[in-house]
Residue frames as qw, qx, qy, qz and C-alpha x, y, z in Angstrom:
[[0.021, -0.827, 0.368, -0.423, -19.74, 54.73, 54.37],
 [0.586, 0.113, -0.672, 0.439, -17.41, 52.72, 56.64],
 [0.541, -0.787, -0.253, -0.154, -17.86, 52.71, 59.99],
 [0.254, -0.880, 0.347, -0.199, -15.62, 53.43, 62.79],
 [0.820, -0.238, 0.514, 0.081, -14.26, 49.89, 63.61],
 [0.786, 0.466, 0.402, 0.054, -13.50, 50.02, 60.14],
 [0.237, 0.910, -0.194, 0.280, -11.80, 53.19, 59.32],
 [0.396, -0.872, 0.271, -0.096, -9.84, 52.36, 62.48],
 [0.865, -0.177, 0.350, 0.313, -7.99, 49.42, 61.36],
 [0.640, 0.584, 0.154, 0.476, -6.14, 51.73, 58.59],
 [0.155, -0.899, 0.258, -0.316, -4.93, 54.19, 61.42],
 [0.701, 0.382, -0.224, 0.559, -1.72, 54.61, 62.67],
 [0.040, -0.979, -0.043, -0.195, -0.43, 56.65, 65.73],
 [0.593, 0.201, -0.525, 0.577, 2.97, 57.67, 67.05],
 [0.563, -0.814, 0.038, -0.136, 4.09, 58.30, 70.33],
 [0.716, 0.296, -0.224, 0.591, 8.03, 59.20, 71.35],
 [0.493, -0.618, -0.310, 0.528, 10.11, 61.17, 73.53],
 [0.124, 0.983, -0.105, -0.090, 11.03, 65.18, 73.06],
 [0.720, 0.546, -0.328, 0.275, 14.19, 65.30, 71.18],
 [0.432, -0.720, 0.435, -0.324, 16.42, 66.05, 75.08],
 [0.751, -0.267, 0.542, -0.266, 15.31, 62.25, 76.22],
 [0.883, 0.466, -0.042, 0.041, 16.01, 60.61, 72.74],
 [0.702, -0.430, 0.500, 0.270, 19.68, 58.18, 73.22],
 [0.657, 0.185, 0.576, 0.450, 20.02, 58.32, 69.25],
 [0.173, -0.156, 0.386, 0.892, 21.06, 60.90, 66.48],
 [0.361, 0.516, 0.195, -0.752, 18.17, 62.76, 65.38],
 [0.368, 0.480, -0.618, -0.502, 19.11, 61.65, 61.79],
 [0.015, 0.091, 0.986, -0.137, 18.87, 57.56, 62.86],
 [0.282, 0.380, 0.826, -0.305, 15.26, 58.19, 64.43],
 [0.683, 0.490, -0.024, -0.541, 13.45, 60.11, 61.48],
 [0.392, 0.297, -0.820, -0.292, 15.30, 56.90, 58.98],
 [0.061, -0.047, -0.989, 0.127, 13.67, 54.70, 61.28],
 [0.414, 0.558, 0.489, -0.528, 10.30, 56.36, 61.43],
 [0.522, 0.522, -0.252, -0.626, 10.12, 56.69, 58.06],
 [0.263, 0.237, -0.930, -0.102, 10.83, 52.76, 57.67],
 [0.127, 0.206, 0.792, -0.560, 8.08, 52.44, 59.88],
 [0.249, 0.487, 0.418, -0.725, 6.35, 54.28, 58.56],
 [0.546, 0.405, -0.476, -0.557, 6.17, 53.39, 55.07],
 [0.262, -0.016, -0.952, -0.156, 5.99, 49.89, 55.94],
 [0.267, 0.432, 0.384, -0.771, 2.65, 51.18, 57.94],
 [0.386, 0.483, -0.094, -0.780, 1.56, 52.15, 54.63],
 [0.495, 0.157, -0.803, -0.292, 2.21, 48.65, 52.45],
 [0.076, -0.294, -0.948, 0.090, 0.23, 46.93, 55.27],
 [0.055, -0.672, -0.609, -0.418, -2.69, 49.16, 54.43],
 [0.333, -0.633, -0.448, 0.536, -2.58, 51.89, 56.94],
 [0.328, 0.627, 0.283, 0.647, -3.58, 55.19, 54.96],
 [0.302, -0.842, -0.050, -0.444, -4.62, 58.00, 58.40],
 [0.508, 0.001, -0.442, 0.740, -1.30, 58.63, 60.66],
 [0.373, -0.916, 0.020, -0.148, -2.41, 60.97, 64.18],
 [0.521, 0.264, -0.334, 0.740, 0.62, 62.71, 65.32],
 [0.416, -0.750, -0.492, 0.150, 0.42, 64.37, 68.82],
 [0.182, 0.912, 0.152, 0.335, 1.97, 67.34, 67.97],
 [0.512, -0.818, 0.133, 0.226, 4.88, 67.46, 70.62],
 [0.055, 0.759, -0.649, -0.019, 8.48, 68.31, 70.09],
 [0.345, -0.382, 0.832, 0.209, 10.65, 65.65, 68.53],
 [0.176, -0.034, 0.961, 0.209, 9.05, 62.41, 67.59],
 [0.480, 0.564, 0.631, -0.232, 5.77, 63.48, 66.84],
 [0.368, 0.826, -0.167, -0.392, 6.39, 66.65, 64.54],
 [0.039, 0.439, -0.763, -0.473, 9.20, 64.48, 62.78],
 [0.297, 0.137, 0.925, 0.194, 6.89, 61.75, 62.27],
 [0.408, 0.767, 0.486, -0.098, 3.95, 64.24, 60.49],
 [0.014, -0.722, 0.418, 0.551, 6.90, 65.91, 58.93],
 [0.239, -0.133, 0.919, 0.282, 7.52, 62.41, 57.24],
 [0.374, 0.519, 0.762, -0.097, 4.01, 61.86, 56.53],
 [0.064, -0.742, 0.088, 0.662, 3.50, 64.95, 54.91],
 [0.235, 0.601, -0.604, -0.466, 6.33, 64.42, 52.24],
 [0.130, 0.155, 0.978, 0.055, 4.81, 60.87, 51.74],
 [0.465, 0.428, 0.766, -0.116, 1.74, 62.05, 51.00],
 [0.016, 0.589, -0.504, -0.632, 3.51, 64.42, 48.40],
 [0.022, 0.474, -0.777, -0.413, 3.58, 61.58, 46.60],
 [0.309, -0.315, -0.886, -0.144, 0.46, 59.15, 47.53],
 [0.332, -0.258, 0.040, -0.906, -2.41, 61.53, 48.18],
 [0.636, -0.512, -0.435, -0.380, -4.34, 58.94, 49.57],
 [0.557, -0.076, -0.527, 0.637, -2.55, 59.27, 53.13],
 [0.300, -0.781, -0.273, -0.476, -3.72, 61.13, 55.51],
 [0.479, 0.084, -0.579, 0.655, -2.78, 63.21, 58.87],
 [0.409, -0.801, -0.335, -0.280, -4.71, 63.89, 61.70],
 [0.270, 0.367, -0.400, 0.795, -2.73, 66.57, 64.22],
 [0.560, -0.586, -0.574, -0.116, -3.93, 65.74, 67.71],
 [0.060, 0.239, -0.617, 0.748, -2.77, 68.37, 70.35],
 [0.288, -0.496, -0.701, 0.424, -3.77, 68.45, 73.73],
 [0.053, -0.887, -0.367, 0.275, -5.15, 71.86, 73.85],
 [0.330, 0.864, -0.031, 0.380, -4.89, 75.65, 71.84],
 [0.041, 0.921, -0.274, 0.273, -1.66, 76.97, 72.66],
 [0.943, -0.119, 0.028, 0.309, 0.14, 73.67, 73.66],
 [0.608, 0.315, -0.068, 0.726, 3.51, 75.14, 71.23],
 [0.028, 0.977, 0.012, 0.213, 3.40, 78.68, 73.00],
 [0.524, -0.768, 0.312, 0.194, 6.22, 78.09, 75.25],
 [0.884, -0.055, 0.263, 0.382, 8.31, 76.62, 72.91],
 [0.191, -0.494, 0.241, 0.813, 11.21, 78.20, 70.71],
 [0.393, 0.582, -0.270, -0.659, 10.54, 80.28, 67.19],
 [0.195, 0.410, -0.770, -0.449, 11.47, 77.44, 65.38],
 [0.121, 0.184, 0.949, -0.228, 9.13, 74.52, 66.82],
 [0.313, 0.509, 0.384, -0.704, 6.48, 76.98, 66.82],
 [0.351, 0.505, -0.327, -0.718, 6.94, 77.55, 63.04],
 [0.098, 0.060, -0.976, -0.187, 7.21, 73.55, 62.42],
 [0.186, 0.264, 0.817, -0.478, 4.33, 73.13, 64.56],
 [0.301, 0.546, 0.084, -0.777, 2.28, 75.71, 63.02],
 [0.172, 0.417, -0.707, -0.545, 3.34, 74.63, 59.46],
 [0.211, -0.145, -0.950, -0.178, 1.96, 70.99, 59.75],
 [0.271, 0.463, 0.728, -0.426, -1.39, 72.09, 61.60],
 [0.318, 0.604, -0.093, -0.725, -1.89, 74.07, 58.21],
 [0.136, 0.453, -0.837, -0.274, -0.91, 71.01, 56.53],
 [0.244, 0.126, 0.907, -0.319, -3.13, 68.58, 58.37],
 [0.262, -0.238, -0.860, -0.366, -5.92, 66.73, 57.10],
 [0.553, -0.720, -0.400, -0.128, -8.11, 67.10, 60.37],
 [0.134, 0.459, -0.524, 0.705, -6.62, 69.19, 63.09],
 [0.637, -0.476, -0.577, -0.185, -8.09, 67.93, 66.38],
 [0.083, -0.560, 0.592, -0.573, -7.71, 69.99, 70.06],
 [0.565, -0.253, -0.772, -0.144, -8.63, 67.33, 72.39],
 [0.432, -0.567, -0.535, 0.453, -9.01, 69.00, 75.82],
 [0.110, -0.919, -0.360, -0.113, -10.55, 72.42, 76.25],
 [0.135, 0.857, -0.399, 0.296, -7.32, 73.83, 77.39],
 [0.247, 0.533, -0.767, 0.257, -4.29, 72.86, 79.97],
 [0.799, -0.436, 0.046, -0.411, -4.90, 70.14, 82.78],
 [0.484, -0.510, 0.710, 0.014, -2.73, 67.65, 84.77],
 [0.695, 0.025, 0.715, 0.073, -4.13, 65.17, 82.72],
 [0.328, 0.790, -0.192, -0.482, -4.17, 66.54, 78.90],
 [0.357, 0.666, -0.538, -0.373, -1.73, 64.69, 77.79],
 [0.231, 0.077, 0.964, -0.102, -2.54, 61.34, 78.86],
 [0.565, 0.565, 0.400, -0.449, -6.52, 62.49, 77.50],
 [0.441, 0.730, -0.273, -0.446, -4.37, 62.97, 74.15],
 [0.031, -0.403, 0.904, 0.138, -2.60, 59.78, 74.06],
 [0.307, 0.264, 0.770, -0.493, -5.28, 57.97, 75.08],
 [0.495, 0.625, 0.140, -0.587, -7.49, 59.76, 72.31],
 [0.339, 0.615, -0.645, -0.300, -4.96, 58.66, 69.73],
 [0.176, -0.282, 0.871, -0.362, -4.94, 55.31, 70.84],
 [0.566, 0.411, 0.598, -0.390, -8.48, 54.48, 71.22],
 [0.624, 0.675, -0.028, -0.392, -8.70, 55.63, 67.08],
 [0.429, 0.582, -0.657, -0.214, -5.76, 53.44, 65.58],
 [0.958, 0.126, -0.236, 0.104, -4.80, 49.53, 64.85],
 [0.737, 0.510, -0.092, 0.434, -1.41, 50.32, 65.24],
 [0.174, -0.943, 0.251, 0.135, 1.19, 52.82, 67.57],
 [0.669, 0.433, -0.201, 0.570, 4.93, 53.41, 66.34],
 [0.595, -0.786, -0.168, 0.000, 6.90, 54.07, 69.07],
 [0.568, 0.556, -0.442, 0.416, 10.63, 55.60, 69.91],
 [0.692, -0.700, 0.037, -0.174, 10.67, 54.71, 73.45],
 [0.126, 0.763, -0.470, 0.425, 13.85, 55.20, 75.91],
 [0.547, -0.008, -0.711, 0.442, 13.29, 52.72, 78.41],
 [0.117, 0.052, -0.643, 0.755, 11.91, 55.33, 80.80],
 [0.040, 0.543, 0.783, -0.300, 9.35, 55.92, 82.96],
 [0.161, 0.482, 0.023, -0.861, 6.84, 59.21, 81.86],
 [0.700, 0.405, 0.071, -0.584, 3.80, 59.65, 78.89],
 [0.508, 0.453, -0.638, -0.360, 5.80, 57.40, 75.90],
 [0.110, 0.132, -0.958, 0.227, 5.84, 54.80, 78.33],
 [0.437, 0.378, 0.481, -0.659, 2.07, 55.40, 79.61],
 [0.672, 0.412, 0.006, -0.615, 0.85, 54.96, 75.96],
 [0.269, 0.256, -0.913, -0.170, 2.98, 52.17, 75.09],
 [0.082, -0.025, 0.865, -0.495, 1.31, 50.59, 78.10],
 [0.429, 0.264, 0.578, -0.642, -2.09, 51.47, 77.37],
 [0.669, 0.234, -0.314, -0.632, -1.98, 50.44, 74.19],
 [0.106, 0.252, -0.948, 0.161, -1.08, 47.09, 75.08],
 [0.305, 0.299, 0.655, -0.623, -3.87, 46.85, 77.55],
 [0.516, 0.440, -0.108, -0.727, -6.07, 48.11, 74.56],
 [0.776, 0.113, 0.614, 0.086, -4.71, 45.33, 72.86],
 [0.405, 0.863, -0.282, -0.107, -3.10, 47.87, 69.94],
 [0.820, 0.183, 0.005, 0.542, 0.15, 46.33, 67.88],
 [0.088, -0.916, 0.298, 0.254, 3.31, 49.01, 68.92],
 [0.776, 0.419, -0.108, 0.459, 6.09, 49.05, 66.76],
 [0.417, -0.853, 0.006, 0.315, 8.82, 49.99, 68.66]]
């Protein structure tokens, strides 16, 4: 059985902004995550964690998903910060959301429920398990920019 250090160099996570803060057509950034992401996959990366927010995360385990349609050995681990993260959101997120945690390979809450810090404990969590972050980052300050940073520090490759 592989160990952890092992398994981890075949993970993959993203981190991006809610579709609002995003400077490019919706259409552009899933063609470029999915270029990413399949080229992710030809350098051996088979377990993608998606943090489950609006935009760039749910499009990028949307993508996975229909990729592993096709090459079952892929995997997706859905990482929210805590039960009821999607409640506020609208009918339609919810249903995406929902859709891929039924979909998911491992579903994973990482923090007992809400907290200032949650979603830095979820980046962070995602992070700490992959080789690798894909990133659609804006330039600003706020979380996409906090996990770029810490993977760095970590000493994780980001594709931006």
């Amino acid at each position: 059985m592989p160990n952890e250090k092992e398994l981890r160099k075949h993970r993959c996570c993203f981190t991006g902004h809610r579709p609002e803060k995003l400077h490019k057509p919706e259409e552009q950034i899933k063609k470029d995550l999915e270029s990413a992401i399949l080229q992710a996959v030809d350098d051996g990366f088979v377990t993608f964690i998606s943090g489950m927010a609006r935009g760039v995360d749910i499009w990028a385990a949307e993508i996975v998903l229909r990729i592993r349609e096709s090459n079952p050995t892929i995997h997706l681990v859905a990482a929210s910060p805590y039960r009821g993260f999607e409640s506020r959101w609208s009918a339609d997120w919810q249903g995406r959301y929902n859709a891929i945690l039924q979909k998911a390979d491992l579903v994973r809450f990482v923090c007992p429920g809400y907290s200032h810090d949650c979603f830095q404990r979820r980046n962070e969590w995602m992070v700490d398990r992959s080789a690798r972050v894909i990133a659609v980052y804006n330039g600003e300050p706020g979380g996409t920019r906090n996990t770029i940073e810490y993977a760095n520090n970590q000493q994780i490759k980001v594709i931006l």
